[in-house]
C-alpha positions in Angstrom: 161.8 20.5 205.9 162.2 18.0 203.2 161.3 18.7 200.1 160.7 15.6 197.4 161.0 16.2 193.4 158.9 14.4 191.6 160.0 15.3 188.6 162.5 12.4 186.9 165.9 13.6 186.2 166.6 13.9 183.0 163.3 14.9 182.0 162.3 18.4 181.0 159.5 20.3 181.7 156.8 20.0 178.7 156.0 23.4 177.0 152.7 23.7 175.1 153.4 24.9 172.0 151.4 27.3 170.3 149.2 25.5 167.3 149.8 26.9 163.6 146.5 29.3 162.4 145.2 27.7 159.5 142.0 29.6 157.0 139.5 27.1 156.3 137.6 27.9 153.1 134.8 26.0 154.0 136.4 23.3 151.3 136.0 26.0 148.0 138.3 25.7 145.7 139.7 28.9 145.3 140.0 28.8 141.7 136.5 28.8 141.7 136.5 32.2 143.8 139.0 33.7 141.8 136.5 32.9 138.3 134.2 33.9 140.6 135.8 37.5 141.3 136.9 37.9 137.6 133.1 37.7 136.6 131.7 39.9 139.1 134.8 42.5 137.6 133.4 41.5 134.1 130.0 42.4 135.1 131.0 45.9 136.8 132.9 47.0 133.2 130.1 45.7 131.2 127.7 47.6 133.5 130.2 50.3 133.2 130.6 50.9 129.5 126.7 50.5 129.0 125.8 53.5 131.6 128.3 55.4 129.5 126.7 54.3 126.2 123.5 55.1 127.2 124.7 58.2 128.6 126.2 59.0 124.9 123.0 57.7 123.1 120.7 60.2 125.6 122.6 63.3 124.9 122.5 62.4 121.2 118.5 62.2 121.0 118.2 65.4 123.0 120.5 67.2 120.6 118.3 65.9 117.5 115.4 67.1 119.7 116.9 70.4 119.9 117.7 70.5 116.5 114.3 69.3 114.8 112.4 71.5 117.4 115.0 74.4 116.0 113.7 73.1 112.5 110.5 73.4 113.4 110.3 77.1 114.6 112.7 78.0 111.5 110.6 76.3 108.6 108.2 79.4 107.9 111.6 81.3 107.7 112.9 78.7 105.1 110.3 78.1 103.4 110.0 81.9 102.6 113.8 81.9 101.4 112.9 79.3 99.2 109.9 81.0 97.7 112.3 84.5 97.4 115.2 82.6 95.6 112.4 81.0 93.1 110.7 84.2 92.6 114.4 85.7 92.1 115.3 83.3 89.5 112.1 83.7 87.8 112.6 87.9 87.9 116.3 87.2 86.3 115.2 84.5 83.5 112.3 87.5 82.9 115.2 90.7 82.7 117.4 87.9 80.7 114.6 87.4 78.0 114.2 91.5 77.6 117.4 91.9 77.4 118.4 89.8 74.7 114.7 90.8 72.6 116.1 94.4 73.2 119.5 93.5 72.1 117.7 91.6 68.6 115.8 94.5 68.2 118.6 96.9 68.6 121.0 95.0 65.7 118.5 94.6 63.1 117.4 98.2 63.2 120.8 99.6 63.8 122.3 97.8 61.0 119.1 98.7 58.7 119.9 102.6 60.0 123.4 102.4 58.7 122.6 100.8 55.7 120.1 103.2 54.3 122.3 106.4 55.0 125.1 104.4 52.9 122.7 103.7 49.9 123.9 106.8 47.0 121.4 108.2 44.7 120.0 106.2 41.8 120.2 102.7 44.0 117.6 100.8 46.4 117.5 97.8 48.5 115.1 94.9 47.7 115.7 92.6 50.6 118.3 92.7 53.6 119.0 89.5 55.7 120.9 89.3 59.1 122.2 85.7 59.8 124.2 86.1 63.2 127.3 88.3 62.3 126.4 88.6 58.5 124.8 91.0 56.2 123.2 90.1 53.0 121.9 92.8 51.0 120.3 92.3 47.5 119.5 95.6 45.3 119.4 97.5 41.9 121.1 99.9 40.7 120.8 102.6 37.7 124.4 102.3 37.0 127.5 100.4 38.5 128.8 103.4 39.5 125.8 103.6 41.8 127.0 100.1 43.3 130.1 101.0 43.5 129.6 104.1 45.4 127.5 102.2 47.4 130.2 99.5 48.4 132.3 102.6 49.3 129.2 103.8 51.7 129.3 100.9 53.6 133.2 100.3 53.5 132.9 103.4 55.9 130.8 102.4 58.4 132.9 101.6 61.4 130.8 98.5 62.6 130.4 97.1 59.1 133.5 94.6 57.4 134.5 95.0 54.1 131.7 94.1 51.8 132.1 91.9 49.1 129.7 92.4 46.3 128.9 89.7 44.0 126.0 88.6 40.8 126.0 91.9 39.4 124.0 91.5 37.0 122.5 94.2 33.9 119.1 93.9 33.6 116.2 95.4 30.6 116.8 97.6 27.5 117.2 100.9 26.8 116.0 103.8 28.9 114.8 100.6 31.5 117.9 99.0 32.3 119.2 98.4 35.6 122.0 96.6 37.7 121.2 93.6 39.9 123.8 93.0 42.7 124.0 91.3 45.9 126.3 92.3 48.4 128.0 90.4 52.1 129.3 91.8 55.1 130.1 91.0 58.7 129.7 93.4 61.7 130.3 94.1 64.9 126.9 94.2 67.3 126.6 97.7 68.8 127.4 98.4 72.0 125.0 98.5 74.7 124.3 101.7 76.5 125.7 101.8 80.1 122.4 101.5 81.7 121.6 98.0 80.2 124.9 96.9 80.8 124.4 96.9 84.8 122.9 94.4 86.6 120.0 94.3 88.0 120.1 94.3 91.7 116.9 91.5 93.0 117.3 91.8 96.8 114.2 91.3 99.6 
């Protein structure tokens, strides 16, 4: 058999070769789809951070819900504290005020008390006046001897200072004559008994 090449010496064989894959983007620039995908991103933070927000801002106005309805229901209660603690203060001012008439009342007279068991025969008292801590005592006397012994009186009283005796002054003639005198002191206020020294308990 004869067999006849056709093929030209020299001359290869032709092989296809495979063509490259190329991505068509439809002729986008992709630095428009790249803005593009950093906007959508923008948009899915933003939408983000407000659903948290609003989340935040929801459980806020329920919790002032709670708490004004809590208000609500507790406002008898308050305002009933409130009236107690005015009604307290009132009760207190009140037991102030009688204490400190009681303790006026109490100096005067306890001071007058002393005074007249210190006053000797053959003197008497024509006016007494109490100006805080201070005594002033103005009196007559048949004698100074009276007035002394009367200084000495009240020299003993253990609330009373030293008195200081001052103007003595000899008054009329014959068998009507008399000694004027004035006399000063400081004492100590006398102590309150136990039972006004407690306080008084206000409670509901």
């Amino acid at each position: 058999m004869i067999k006849i090449n056709l093929l030209s010496e020299g001359r290869r064989p032709v092989v296809a070769r495979k063509a490259k894959t190329t991505i068509s983007l439809g002729g986008q620039d992709p630095n428009n789809l790249l803005l593009f995908a950093g906007m959508l991103l923008g948009l899915l933070l933003a939408g983000g951070w407000w659903y948290v927000t609003d989340a935040a801002a929801k459980e806020v106005a329920r919790q002032v819900r709670e708490a004004e309805a809590e208000y609500e229901k507790l406002r008898p209660i308050i305002n009933e504290v409130n009236q107690f603690k005015k009604k307290q203060a009132d009760l207190e001012n009140k037991v102030a005020v009688i204490k400190n008439l009681k303790r006026a009342q109490k100096g005067p007279v306890h001071i007058m008390d002393r005074v007249s068991r210190a006053v000797p025969e053959l003197c008497w008292l024509e006016q007494m006046t109490v100006r805080g801590n201070r005594v002033e005592l103005r009196g007559r006397a048949f004698n100074t001897n009276a007035v002394a012994a009367f200084i000495q009186n009240l020299d003993e009283v253990e609330e009373f200072n030293e008195p200081t005796a001052k103007n003595i002054k000899k008054t009329g003639k014959g068998s009507s004559v008399s000694y004027s005198f004035e006399i000063d002191f400081g004492f100590i206020p006398p102590k309150e008994p136990e039972e006004d020294q407690q306080e008084t308990a206000v409670g509901p």
